[in-house]
N, C-alpha and C positions, 0 to 999 in steps of 0.2 A: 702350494703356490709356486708350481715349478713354471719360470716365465723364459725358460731357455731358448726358445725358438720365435722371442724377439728381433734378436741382429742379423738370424736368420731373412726373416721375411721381409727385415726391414730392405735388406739392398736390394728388393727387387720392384717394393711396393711404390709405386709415384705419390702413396698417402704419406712418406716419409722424409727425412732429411737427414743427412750427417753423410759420414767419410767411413774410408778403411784406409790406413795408412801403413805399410809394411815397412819406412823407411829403406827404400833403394838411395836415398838420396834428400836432401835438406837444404831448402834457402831460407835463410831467415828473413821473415817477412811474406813470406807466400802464404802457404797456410800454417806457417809455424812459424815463430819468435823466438828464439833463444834470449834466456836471461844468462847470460856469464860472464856478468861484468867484473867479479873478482880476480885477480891475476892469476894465471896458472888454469883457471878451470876453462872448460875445450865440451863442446858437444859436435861430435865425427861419427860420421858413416863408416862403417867395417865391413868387411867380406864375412860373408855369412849366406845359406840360402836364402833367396827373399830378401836380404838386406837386414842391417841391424844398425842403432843407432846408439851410443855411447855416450852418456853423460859422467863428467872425472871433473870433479873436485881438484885443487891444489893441495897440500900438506899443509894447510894454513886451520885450525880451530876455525868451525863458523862459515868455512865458507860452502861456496854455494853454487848449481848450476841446475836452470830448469828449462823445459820447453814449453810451450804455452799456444793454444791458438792465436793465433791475430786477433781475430775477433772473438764476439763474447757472441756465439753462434747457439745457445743452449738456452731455454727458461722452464722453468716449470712453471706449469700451468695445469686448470681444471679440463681432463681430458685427454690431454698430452704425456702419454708416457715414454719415457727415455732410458737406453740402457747406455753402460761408457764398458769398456774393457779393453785390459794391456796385458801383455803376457812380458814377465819382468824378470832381472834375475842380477844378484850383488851378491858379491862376497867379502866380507867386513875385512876391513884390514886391521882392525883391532877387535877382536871377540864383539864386540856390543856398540862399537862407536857410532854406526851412519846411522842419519837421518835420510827417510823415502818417504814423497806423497806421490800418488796417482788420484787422480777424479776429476770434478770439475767444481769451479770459484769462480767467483765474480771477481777476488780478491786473488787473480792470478800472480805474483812479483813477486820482487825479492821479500824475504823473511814469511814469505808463506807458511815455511817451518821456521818458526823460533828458537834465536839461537841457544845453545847450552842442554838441548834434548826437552826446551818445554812445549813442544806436541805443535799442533798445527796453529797458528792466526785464531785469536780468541772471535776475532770479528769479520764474520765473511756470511757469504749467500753460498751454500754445495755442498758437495757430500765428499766424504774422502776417505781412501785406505791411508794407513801415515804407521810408519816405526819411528820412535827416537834411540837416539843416543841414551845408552845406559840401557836397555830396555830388549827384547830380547823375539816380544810378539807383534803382530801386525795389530794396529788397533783401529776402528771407526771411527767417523765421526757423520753429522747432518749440523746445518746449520743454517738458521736467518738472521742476520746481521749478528748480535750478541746472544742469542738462545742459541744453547749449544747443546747438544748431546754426543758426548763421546765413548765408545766400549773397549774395554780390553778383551780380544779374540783369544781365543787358543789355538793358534794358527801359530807355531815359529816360521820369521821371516828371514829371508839371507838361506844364502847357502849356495854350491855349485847347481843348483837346479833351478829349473824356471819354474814361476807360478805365472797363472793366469787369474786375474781378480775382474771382476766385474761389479756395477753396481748399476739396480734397479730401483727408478723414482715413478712411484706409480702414483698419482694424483687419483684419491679416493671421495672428492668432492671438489668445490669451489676453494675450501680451506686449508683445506691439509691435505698431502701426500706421506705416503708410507715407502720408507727406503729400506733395501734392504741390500746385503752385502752378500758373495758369492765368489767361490773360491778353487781352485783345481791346483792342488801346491806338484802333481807331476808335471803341468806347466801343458796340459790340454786345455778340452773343450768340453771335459764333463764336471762342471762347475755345480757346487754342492754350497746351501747357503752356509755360512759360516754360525759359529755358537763361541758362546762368552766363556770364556775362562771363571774355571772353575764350577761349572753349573753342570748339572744333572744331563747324560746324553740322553735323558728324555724330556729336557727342558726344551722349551719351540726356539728358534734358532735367531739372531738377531733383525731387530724390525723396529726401526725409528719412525713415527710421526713428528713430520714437520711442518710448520705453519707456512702454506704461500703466502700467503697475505706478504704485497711489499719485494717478494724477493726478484733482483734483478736480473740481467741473463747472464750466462754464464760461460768461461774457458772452460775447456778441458784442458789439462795440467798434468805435468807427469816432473819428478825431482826430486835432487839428495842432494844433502848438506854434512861435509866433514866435523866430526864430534870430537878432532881433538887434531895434533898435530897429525893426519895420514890423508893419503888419496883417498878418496873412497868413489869406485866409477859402479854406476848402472846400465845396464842393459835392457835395451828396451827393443824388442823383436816387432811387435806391432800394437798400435791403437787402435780400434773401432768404436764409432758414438753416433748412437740413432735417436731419433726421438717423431716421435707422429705427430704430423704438421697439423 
């Protein structure tokens, strides 16, 4: 079920919808939001080829900085399949401390990561990559309002290198979609689905069914939160999010 040449077709198809956002550049409020209401934390454009964007935490415990679309431009739906993907890349300032989400919520704002390393918003509509604080791998999640399914990956997160993560919601009837998670940690475009920690490499690799029923539309989302006194900044090279109209 290799669905890679999605975001491919999607920019050229008029069947489709979404963005490619390279960040050259950021006004809050256009098609992005900045959440950095905390003092200290700064989301800035860098010189980089194609543009890069920086998300930096203050040295404050808990705090916090994300970006978020304006609008909630995303739903799943029967029929409608939608892929999201960022090519990302942190280096912990303490072994284990930052917290990172990328994907998309309906529950896009502050504390979308919970403070103290407890994992993402127990209660949301979306699907999401997320590391905590203390913690060391990338882990999943899907979710409708409070039914939650979360995975621990064997994927380590952080490092001087860039990953590329992507997620696919594919709507397998009226009821339920099947999500599934995909990953390139040399920070290309040959994305391989991700598998759970600790299981057999001949176990099938991870795959959430989640209930549409109810679920509202959705941001795509990208953010870290500092797990203790230190900066902790993200880099974020580019987002792309399609979904067939």
């Amino acid at each position: 079920m290799r669905k890679m040449n999605l975001p491919d077709i999607a920019t050229s198809g008029p069947w489709t919808h979404g963005f490619f956002d390279d960040f050259d550049h950021i006004v809050t409020g256009d098609r992005w939001t900045t959440i950095i209401a905390d003092s200290g934390t700064a989301a800035s454009v860098g010189d980089a080829v194609g543009g890069i964007l920086a998300l930096s935490t203050s040295a404050t415990d808990n705090d916090e900085a994300y970006i978020t679309t304006t609008g909630e431009i995303f739903l799943v739906a029967d029929k409608k399949p939608m892929w999201v993907e960022a090519r990302i890349q942190f280096t912990e300032a303490n072994t284990d401390d930052a917290n990172v989400v990328f994907g998309v919520a309906q529950e896009a704002a502050a504390n979308l990561l919970v403070d103290d390393g407890a994992g993402v918003a127990t209660t949301l509509d979306g699907a999401l990559w997320y590391k905590v604080d203390g913690g060391t791998r990338w882990q999943v999640a899907s979710s409708n309002a409070t039914t939650q399914t979360t995975t621990d990956t064997a994927e380590t997160a952080g490092g001087s290198s860039y990953h590329t993560l992507g997620i696919y919601i594919e709507p397998v009837n009226s009821a339920d979609a099947e999500v599934t998670f995909w990953i390139d940690t040399a920070g290309g475009r040959n994305l391989a689905p991700v598998r759970e920690n600790g299981v057999s490499p001949r176990a099938p690799s991870i795959k959430h069914t989640v209930s549409i029923s109810g679920m509202a539309e959705m941001h795509v989302v990208c953010g870290n939160k500092a797990g203790a006194a230190n900066n902790e900044t993200l880099n974020i090279d580019y987002i792309q999010a399609w979904q067939k109209r």
